[in-house]
gemmi code that builds the backbone of each chain (N, CA, C; Angstrom):
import gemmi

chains = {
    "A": [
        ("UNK", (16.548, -18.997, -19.873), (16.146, -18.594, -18.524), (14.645, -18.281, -18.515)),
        ("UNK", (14.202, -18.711, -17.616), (12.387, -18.789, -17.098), (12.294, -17.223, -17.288)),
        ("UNK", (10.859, -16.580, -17.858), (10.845, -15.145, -17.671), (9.040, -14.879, -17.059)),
        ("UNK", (8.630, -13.806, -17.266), (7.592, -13.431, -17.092), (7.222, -12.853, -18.394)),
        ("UNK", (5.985, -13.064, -18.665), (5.824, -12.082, -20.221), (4.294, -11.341, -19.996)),
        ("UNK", (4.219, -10.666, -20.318), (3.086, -9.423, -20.339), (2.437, -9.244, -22.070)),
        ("UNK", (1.198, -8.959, -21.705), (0.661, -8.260, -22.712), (-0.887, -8.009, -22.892)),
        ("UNK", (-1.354, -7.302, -23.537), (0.168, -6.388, -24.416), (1.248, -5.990, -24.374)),
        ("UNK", (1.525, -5.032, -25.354), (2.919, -4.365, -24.948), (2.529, -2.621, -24.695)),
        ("UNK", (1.750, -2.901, -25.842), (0.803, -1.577, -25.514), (0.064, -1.594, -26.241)),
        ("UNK", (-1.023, -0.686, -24.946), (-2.553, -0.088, -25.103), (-3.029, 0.915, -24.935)),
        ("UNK", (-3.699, 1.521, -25.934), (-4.755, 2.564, -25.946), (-6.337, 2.357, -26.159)),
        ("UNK", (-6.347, 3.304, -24.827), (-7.889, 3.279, -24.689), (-8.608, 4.421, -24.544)),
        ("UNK", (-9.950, 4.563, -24.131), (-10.286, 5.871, -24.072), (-11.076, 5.822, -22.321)),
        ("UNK", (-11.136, 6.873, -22.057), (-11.409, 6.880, -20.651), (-12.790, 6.746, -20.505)),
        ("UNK", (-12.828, 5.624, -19.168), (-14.249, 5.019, -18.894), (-14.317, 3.777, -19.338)),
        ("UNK", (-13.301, 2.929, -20.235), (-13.510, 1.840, -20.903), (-12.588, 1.007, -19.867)),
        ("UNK", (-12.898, 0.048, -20.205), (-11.973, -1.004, -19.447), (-11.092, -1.851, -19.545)),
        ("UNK", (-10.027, -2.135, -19.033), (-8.698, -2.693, -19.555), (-7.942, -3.777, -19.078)),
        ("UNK", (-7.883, -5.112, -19.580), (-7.618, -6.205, -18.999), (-6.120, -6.274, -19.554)),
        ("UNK", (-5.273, -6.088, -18.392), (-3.393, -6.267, -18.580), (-3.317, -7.868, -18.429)),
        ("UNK", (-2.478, -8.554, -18.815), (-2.411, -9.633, -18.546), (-0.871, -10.341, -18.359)),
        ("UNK", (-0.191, -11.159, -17.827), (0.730, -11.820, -17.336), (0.576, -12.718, -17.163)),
        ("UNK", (1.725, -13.721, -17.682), (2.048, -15.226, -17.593), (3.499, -15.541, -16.605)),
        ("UNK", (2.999, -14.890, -15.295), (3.954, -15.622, -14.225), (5.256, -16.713, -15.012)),
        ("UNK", (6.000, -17.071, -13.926), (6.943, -18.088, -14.474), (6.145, -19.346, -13.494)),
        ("UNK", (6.758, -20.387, -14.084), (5.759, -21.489, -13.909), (5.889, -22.125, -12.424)),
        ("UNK", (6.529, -22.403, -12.022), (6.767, -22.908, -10.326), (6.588, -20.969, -9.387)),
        ("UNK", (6.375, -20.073, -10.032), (6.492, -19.011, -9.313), (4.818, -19.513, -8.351)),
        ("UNK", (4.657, -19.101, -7.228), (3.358, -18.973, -6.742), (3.078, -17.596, -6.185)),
        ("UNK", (3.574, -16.478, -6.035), (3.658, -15.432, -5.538), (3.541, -14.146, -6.918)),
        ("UNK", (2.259, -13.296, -6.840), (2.052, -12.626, -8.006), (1.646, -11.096, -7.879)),
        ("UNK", (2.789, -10.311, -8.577), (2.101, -8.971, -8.016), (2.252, -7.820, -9.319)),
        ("UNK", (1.533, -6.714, -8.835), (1.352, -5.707, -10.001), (2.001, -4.296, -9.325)),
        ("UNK", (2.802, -3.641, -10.323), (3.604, -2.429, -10.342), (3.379, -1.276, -11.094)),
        ("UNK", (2.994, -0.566, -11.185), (3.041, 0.645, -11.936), (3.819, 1.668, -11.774)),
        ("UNK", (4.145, 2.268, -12.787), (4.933, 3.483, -12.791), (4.558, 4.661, -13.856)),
        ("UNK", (3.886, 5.785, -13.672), (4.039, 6.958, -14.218), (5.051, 7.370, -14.619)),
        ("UNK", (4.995, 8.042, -16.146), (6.049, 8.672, -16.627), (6.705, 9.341, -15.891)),
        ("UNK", (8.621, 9.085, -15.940), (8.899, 10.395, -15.053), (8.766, 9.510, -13.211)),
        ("UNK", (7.739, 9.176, -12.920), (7.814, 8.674, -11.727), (8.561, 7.760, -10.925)),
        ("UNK", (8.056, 7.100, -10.059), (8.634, 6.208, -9.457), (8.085, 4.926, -9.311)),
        ("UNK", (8.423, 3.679, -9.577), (8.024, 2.664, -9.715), (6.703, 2.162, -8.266)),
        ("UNK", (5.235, 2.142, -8.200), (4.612, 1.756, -7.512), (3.750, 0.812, -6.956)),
        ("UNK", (4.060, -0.106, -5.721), (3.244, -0.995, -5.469), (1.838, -1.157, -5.802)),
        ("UNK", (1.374, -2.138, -6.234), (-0.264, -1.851, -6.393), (-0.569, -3.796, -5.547)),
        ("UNK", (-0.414, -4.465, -6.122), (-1.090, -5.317, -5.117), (-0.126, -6.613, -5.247)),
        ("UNK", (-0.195, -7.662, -4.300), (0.513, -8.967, -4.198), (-0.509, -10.146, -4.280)),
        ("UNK", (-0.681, -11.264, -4.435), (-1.342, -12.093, -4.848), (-1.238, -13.654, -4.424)),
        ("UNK", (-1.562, -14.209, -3.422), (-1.194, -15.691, -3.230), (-1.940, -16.415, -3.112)),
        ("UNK", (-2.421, -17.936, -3.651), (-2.729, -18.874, -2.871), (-4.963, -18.125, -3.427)),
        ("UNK", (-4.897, -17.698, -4.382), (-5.948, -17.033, -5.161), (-6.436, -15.786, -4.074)),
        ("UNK", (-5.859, -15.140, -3.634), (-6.138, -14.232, -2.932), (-5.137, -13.174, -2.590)),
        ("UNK", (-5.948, -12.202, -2.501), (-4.718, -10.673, -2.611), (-3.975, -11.019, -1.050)),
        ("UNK", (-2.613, -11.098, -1.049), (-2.117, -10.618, 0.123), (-2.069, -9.100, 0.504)),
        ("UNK", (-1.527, -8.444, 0.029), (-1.636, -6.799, 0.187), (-1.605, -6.115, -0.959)),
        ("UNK", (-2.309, -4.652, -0.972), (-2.393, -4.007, -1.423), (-1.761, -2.835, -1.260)),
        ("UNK", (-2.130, -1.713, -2.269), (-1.846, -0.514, -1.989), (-2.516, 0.369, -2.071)),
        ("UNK", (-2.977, 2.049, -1.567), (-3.449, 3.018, -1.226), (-4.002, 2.804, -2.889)),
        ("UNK", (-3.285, 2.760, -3.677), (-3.982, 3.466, -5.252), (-4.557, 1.977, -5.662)),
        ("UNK", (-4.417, 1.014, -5.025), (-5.554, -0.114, -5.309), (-6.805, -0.276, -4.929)),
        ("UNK", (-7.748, 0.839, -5.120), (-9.162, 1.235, -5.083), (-10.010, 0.182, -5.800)),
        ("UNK", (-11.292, 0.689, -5.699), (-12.503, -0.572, -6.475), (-12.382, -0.706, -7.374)),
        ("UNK", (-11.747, -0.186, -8.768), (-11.716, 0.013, -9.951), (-10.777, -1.304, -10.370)),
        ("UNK", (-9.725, -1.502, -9.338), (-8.536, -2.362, -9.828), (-9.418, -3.717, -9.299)),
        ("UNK", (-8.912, -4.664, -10.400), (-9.004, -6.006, -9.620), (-8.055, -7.046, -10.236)),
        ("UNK", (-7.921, -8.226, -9.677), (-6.720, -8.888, -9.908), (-7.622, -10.336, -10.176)),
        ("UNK", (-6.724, -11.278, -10.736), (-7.813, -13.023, -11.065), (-6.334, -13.710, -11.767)),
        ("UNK", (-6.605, -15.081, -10.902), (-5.599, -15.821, -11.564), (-6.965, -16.583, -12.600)),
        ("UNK", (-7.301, -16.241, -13.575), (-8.181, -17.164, -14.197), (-8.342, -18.729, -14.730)),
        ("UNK", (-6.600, -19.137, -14.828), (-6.488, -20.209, -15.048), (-5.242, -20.789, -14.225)),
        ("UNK", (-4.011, -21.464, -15.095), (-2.796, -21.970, -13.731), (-1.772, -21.466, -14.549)),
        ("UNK", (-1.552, -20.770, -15.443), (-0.838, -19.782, -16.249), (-0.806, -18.187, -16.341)),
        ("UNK", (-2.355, -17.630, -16.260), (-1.703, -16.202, -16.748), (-2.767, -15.375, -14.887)),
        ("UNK", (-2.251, -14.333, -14.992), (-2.401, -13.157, -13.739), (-2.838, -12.284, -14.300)),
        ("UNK", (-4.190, -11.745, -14.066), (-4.243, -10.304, -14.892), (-5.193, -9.403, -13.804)),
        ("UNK", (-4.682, -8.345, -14.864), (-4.747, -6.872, -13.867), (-5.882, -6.271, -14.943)),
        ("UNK", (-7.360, -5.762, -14.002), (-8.757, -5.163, -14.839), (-8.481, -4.004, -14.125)),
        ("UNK", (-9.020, -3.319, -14.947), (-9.175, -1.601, -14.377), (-11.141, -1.205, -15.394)),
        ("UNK", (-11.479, -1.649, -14.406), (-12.662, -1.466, -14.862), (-13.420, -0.029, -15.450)),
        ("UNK", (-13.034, 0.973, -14.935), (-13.374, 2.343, -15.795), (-11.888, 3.382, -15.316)),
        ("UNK", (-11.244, 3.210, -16.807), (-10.352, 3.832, -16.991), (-9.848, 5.214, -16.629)),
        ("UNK", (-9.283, 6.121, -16.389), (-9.296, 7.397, -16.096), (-7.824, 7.678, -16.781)),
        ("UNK", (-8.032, 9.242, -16.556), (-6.697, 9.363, -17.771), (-5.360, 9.422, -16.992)),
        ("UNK", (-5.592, 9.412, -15.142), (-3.982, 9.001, -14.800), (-3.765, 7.685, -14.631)),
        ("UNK", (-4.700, 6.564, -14.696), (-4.118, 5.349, -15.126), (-3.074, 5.417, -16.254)),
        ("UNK", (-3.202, 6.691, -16.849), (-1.957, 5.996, -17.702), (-0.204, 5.694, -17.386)),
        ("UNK", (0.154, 4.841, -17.476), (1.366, 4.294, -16.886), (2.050, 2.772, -17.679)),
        ("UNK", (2.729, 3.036, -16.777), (3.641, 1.359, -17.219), (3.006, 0.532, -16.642)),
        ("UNK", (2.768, -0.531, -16.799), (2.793, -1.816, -15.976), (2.933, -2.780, -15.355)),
        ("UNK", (4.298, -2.931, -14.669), (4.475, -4.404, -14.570), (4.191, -5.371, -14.055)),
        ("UNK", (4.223, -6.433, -13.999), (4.152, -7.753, -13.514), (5.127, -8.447, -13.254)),
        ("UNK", (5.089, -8.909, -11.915), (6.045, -9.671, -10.985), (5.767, -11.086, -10.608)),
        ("UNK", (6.611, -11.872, -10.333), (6.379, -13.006, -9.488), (7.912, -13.881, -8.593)),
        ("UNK", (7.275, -14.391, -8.092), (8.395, -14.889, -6.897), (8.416, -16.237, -6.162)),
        ("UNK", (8.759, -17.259, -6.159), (9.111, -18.842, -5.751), (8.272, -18.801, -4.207)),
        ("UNK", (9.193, -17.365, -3.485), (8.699, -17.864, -2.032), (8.077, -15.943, -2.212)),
        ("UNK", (7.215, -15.956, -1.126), (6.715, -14.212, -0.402), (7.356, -13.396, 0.588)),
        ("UNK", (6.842, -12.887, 1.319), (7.285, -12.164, 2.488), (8.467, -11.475, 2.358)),
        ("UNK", (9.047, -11.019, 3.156), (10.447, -10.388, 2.917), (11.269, -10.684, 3.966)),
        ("UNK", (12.348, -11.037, 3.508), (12.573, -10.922, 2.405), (12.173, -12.678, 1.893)),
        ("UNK", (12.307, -12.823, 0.448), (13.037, -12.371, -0.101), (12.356, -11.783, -1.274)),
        ("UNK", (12.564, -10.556, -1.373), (12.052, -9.658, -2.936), (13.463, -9.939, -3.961)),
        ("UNK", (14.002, -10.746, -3.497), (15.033, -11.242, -4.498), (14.906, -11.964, -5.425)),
        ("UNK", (13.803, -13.021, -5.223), (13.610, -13.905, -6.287), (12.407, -13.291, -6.735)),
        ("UNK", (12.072, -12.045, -6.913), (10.668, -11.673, -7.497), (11.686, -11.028, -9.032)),
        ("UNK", (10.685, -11.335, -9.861), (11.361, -11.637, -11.546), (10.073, -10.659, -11.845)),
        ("UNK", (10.362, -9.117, -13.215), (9.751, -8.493, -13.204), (9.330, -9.183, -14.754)),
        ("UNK", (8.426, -8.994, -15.398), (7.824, -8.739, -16.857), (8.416, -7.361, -17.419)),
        ("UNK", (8.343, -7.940, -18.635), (8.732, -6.028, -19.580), (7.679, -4.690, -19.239)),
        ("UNK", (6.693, -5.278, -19.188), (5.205, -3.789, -18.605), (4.660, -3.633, -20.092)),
        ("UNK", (3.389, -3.261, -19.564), (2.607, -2.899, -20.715), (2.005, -1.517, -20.288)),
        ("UNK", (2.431, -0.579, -21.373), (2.433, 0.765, -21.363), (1.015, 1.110, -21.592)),
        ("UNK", (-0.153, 1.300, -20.992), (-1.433, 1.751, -21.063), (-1.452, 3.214, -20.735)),
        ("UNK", (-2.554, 3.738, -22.202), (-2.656, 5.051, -22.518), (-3.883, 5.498, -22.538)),
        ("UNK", (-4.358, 6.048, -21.623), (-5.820, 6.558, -21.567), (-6.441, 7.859, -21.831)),
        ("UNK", (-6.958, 8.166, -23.301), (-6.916, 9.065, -24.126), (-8.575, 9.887, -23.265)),
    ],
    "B": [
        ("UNK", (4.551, 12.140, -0.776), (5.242, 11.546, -0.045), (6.345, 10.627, -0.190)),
        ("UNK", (7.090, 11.390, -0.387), (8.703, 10.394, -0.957), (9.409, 9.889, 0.390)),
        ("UNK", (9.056, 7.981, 0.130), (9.566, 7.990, 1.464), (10.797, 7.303, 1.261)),
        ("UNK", (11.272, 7.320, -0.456), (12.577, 6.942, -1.149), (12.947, 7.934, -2.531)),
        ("UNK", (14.127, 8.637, -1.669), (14.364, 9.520, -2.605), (15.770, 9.599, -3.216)),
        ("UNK", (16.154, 9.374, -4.831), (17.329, 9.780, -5.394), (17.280, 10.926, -5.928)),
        ("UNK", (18.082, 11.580, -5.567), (18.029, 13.057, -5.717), (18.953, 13.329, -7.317)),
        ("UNK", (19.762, 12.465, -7.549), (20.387, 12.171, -8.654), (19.082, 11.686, -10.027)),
        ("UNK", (18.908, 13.094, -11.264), (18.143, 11.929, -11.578), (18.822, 10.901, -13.108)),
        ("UNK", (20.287, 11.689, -12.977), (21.181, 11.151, -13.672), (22.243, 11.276, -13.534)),
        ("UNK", (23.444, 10.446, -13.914), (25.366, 10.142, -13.443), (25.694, 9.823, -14.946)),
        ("UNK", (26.769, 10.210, -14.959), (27.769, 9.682, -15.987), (28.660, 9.263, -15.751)),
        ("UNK", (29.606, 8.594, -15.814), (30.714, 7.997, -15.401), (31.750, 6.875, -16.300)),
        ("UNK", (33.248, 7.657, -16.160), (33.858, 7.171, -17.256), (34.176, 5.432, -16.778)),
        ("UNK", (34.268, 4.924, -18.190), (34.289, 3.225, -18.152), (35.536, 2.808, -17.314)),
        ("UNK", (35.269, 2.237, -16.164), (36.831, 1.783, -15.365), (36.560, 2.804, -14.166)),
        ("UNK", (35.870, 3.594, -14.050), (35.788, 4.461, -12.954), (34.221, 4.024, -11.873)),
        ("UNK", (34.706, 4.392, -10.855), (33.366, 4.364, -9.982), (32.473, 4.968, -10.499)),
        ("UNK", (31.228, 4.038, -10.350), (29.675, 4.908, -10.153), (29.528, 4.742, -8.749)),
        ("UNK", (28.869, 6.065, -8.018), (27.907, 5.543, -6.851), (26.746, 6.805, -6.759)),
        ("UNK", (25.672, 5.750, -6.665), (24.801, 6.024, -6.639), (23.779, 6.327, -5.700)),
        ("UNK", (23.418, 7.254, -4.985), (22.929, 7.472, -3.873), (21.363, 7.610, -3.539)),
        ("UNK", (20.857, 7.145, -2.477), (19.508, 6.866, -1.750), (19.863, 7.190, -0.708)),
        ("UNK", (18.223, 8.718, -0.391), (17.713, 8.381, 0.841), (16.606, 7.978, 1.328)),
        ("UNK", (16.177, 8.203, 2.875), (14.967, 7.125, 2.833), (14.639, 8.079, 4.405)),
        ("UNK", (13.163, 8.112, 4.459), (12.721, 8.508, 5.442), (11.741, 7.831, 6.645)),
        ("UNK", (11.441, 6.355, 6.010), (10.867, 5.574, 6.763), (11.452, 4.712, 7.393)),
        ("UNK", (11.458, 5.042, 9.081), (12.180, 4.673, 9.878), (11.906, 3.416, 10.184)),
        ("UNK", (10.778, 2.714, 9.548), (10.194, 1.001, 9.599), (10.858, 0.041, 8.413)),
        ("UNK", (11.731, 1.313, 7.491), (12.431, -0.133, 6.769), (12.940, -0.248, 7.347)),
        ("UNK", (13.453, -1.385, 7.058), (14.972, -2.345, 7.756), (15.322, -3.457, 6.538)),
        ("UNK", (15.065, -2.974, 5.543), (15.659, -3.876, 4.053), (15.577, -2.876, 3.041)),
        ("UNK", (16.623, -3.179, 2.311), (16.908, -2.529, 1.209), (17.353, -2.811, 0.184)),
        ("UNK", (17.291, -2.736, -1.174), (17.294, -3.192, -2.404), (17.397, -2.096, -3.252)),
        ("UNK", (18.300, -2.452, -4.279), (18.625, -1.686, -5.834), (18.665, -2.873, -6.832)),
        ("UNK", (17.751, -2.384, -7.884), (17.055, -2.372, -8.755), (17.901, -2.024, -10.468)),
        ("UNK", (17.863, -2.645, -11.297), (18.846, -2.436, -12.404), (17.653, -2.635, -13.629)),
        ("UNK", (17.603, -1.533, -14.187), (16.519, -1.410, -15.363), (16.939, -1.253, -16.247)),
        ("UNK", (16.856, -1.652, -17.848), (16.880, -1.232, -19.094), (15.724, -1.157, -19.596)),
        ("UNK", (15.750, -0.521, -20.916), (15.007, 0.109, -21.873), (13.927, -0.755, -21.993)),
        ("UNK", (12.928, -0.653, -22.300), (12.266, -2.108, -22.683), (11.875, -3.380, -21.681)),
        ("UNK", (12.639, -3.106, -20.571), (12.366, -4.407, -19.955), (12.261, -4.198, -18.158)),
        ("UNK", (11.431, -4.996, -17.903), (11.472, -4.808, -16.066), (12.689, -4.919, -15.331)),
        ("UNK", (12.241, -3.631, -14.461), (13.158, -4.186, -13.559), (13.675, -5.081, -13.117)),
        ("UNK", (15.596, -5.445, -12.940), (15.784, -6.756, -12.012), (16.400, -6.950, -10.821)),
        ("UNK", (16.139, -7.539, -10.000), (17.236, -7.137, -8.938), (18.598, -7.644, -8.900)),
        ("UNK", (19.412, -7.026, -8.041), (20.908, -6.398, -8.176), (21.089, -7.171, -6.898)),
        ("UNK", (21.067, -6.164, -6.021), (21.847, -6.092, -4.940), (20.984, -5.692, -3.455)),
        ("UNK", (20.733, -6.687, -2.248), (19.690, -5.650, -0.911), (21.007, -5.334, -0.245)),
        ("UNK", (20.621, -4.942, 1.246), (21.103, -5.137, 2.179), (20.113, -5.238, 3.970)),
        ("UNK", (20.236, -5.452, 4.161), (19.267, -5.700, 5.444), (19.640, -5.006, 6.685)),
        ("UNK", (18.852, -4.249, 6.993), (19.245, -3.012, 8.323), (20.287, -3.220, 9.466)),
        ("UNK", (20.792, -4.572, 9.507), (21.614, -5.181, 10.636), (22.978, -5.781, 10.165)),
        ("UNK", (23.112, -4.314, 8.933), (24.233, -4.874, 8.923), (24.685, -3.493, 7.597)),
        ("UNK", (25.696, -3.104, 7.492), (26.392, -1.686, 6.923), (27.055, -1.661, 5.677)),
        ("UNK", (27.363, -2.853, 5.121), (27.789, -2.881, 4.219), (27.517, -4.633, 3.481)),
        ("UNK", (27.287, -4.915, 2.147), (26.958, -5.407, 1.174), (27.623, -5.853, 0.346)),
        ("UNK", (28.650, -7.109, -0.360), (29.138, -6.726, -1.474), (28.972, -7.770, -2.413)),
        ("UNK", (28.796, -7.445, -3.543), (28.311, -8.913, -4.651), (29.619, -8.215, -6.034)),
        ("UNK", (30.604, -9.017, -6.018), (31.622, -8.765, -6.870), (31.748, -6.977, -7.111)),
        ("UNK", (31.625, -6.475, -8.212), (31.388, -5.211, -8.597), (30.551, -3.978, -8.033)),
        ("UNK", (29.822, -5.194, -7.058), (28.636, -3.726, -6.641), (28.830, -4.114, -5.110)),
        ("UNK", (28.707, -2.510, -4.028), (28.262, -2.616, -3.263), (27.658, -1.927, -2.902)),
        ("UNK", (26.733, -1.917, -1.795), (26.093, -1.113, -1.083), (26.370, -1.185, 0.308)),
        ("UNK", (26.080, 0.267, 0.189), (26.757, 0.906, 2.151), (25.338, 0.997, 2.374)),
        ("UNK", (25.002, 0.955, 3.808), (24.097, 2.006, 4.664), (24.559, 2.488, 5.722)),
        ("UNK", (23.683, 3.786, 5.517), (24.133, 4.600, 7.012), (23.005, 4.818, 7.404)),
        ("UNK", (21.896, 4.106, 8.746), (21.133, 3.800, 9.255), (20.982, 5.514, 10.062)),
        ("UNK", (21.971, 5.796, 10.496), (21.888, 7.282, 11.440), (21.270, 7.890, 10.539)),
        ("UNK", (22.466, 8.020, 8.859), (21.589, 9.238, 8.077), (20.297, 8.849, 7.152)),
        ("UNK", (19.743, 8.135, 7.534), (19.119, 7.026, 6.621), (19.662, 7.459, 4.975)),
        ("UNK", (20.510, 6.637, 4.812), (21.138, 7.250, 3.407), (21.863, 5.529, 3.293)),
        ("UNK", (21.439, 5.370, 2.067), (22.574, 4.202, 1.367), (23.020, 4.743, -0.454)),
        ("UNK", (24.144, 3.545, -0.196), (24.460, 3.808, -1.579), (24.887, 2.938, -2.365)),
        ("UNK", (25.319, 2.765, -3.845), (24.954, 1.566, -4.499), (26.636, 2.014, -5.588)),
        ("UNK", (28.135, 1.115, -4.866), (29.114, 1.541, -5.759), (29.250, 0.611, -6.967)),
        ("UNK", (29.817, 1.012, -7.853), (30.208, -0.050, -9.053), (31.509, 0.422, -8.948)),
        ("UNK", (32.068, -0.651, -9.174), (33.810, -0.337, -9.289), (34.534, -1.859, -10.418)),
        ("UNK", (34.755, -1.694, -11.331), (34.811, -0.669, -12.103), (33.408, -0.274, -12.907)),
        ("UNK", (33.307, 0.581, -13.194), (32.301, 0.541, -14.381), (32.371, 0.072, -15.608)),
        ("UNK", (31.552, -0.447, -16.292), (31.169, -1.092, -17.479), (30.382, 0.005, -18.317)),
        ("UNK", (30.471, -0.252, -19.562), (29.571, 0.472, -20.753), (27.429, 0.034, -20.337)),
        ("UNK", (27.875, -1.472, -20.133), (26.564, -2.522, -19.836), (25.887, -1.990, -18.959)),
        ("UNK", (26.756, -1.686, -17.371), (25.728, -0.924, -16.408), (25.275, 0.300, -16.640)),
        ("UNK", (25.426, 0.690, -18.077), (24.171, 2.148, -18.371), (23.014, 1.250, -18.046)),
        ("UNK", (22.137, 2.501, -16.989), (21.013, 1.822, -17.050), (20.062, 2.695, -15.644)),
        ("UNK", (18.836, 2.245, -16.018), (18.447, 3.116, -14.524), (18.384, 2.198, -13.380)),
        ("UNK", (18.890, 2.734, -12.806), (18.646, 2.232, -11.172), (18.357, 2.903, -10.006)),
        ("UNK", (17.126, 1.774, -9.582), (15.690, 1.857, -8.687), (16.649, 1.411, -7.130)),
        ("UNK", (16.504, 2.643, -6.530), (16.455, 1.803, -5.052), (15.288, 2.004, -4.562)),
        ("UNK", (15.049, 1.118, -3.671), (13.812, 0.466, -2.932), (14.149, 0.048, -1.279)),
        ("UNK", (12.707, 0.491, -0.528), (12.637, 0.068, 0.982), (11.650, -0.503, 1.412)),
        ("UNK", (12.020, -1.300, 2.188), (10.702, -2.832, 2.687), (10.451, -2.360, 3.821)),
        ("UNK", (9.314, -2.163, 5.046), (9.262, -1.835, 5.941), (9.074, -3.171, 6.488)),
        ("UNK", (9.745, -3.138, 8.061), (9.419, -4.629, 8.931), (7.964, -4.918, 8.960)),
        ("UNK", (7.196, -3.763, 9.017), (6.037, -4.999, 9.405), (4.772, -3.857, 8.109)),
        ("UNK", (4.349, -4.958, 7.591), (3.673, -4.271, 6.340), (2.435, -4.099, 6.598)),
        ("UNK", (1.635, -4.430, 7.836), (0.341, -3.773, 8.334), (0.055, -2.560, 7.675)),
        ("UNK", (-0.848, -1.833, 6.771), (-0.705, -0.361, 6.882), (0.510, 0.377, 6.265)),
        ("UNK", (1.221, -1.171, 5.524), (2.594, -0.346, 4.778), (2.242, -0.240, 3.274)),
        ("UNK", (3.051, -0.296, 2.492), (3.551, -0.623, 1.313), (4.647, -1.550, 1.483)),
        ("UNK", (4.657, -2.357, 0.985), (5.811, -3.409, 1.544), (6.651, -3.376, 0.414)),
        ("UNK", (6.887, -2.912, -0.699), (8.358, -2.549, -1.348), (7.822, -0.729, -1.805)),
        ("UNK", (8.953, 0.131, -1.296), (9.061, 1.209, -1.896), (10.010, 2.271, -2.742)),
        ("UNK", (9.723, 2.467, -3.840), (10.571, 2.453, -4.888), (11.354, 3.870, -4.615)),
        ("UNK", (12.127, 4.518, -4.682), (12.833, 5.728, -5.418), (12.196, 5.951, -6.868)),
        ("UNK", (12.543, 7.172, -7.208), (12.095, 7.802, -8.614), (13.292, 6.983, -9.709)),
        ("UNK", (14.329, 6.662, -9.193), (15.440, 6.218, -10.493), (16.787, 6.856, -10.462)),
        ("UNK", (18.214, 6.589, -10.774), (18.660, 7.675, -11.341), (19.341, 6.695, -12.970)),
        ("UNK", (19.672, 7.717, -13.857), (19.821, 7.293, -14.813), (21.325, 6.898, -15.306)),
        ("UNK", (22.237, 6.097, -15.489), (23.723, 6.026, -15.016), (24.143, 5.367, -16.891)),
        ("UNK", (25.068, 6.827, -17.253), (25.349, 6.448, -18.306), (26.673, 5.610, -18.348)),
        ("UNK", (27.924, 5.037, -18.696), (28.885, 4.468, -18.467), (29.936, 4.992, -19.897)),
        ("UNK", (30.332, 5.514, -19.807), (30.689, 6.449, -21.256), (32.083, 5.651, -21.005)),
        ("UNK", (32.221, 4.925, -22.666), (33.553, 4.789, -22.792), (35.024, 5.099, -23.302)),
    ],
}
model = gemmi.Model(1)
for chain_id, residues in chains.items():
    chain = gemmi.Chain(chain_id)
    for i, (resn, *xyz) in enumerate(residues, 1):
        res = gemmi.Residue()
        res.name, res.seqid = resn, gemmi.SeqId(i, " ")
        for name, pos in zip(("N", "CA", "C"), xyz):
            atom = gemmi.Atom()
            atom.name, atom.element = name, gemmi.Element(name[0])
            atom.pos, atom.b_iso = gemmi.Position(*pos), 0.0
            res.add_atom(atom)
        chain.add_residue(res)
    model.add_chain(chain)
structure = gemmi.Structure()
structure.add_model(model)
structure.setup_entities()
């Protein structure tokens, strides 16, 4: 079965440095988005991605975050100066078709656990 | 601002017996809904929605109710399995995502399946 894969798996960094997450969508997916979750928390939107351009975002997707399909394989997520509540899970999503629904065919990645010391 | 809340942040439940798992929700702009099935190690996947225009849900083993009055849904397993230990995420889509968040998660609850 087609998956999504992430990586790292995990990272440590130190705060102020910068951190390139990365994801390899599934291959016919065209729809690409990023999730985070704080320990303890609740799983949170951060941005959607189509067609090389953000469809939506979210409140905690400030200047710091940015998103790039760099090639026709991988999606990655920069956090250009780190801070120490970036630290969280990560995941990475993708999906055949957008809009909603359907968030049904959106297929998550394992997450990459970034730790900002 | 919890505008998806499981107040459960863990269930146990013997193998062959119901789980249900409960969500509420305070944003009166969803009108879709989704639970979420997580293990250890790996992303979330989806399960099961249901869509505001309509009260009940069922995909073999699992269903989900809503009650739109109390904004409250819920997510049954019947029977339970050892396998569905696991956390599960409910989530709310608002109709029009101008100014939204267009999927919003619950905190989790954690559902052991003891056999």
């Amino acid at each position: 079965e087609p998956e999504v894969t992430q990586t790292p798996s995990h990272q440590v960094t130190q705060m102020g440095q910068e951190v390139i997450l990365r994801c390899v969508p599934i291959s016919n997916h065209l729809y690409f988005y990023w999730y985070r979750q704080i320990l303890g928390q609740k799983v949170e939107f951060l941005v959607s991605f189509y067609n090389n351009e953000i469809s939506e975002k979210s409140e905690i997707f400030d200047d710091q975050f940015s998103v790039e399909r760099p090639d026709g394989s991988n999606f990655t997520l920069k956090i250009r100066s780190t801070k120490l509540e970036d630290s969280a899970m990560y995941f990475c999503a993708s999906s055949v078709l957008g809009g909603r629904p359907p968030w049904e065919t959106q297929y998550f990645g394992p997450g990459t656990r970034l730790l900002v010391l | 601002d919890q505008q998806v809340k499981q107040n459960s942040p863990s269930l146990s439940v013997q193998e062959g017996r119901i789980s249900i798992l409960n969500c509420d929700y305070t944003n009166s702009m969803f009108d879709y809904f989704l639970w979420y099935k997580k293990y250890p190690a790996e992303g979330p996947t989806f399960l099961i929605s249901i869509s505001s225009i309509k009260d009940k849900n069922e995909d073999g083993r699992f269903t989900v109710f809503l009650n739109k009055s109390a904004k409250h849904l819920s997510l049954h397993i019947v029977p339970s399995q050892p396998g569905d230990s696991a956390v599960y995420f409910c989530a709310g889509s608002p109709l029009f995502t101008s100014g939204n968040t267009p999927l919003v998660f619950g905190k989790g609850t954690r559902l052991s399946v003891i056999a």
